[in-house]
N, C-alpha and C positions, 0 to 999 in steps of 0.2 A: 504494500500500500504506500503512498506517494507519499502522506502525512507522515508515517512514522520512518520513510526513510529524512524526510525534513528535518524531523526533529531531532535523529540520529547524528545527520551530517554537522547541525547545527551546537547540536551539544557539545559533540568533539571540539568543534571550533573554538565555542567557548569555555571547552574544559584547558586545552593548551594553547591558547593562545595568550601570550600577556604583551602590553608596549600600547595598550588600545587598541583604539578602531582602527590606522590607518596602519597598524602592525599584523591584523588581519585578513588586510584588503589579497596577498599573494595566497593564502591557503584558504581563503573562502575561493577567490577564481579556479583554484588545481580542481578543489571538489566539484563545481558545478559544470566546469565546462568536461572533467573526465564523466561524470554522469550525464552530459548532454541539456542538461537544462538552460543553460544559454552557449551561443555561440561565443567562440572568444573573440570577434568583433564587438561584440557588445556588452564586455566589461567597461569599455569605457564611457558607454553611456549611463552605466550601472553606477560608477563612482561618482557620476559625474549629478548626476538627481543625487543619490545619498548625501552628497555634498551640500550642495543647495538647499535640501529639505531640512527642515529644523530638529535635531535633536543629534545622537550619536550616529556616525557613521555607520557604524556596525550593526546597529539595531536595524537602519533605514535601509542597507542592505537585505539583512539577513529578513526585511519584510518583504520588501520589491522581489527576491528572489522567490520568496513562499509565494506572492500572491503572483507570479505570473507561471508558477507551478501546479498551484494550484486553491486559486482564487482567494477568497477572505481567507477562511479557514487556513489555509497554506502558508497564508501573512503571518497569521494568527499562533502556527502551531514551529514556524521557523521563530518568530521572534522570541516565543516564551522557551523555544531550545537554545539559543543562543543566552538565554539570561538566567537562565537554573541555573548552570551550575553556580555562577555567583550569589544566587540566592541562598542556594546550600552553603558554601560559605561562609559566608553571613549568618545563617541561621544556626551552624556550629560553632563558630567563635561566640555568637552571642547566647 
């Protein structure tokens, strides 16, 4: 199923990646364009809205890539995999 390979790819991403969002930007493209979901022409338009659009790079990625995968829900279920793991985090230290 689509959503839980999203939320898979996305976990990882945000389980090892540290430096932020723009430290992200090379291992979120390897995953999506070896999976086919976007072309590798069209990273650069991906950065390039996540840029512009207001809030973290990473988040605005990691939705744009859910939602043209696979609509709301695929926004929906990339974004909250990119953000566990730091919620878990958080939620063991504290």
């Amino acid at each position: 199923m689509v959503f839980i390979s999203l939320f898979e790819v996305f976990f990882k991403i945000g389980l090892v990646s540290f430096g932020g969002g723009y430290a992200m930007i090379p291992l979120i493209e390897s995953e999506i364009v070896k999976r086919g979901w976007l072309l590798p022409q069209e990273i650069d338009n991906l950065v390039a809205v996540s840029e512009v659009t207001p809030g973290s790079i990473s988040i605005n990625t990691a939705t744009f890539v859910g939602y043209r995968v696979g609509g709301f829900f695929g926004g929906l279920v990339a974004t909250l995999g990119l953000v566990f793991p730091s919620l878990l985090v958080v939620l063991f230290a504290a």
